[in-house]
C-alpha positions, -999 to +999 in steps of 0.1 A: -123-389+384-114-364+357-088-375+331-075-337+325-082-313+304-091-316+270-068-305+238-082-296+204-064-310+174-051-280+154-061-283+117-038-284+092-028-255+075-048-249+036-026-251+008-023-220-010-022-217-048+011-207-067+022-172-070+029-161-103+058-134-095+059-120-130+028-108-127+028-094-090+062-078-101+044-056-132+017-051-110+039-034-084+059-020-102+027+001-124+014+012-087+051+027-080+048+048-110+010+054-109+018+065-070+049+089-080+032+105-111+001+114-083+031+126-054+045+144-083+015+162-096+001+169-058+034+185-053+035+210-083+003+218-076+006+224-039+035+244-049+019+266-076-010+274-045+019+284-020+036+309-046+005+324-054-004+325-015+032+338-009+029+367-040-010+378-022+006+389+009+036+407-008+014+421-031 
């Protein structure tokens, strides 16, 4: 006679350390920069190539 099915006993969750949000904060907030200085510079330079593709067929 079977006494149904068996259940494994979840383990507690680990405790995680504390977050120091002053830190994470200046973190993020140099990547945002670091991020838009690099879309910014792609961008001028991806411009500067379309002009001078845009001049070669005019001229």
């Amino acid at each position: 006679m079977s006494s149904g099915p068996l259940l494994a006993r979840e383990t507690p969750a680990p405790v995680l350390p504390e977050q120091d949000h002053a830190t994470m904060d200046a973190v993020e907030s140099q990547a945002t920069t670091l991020t838009v200085v690099v879309a910014i510079a792609v961008g001028g330079v991806a411009l500067v190539l379309l002009v001078l593709a845009l001049l070669r067929l005019v001229f």
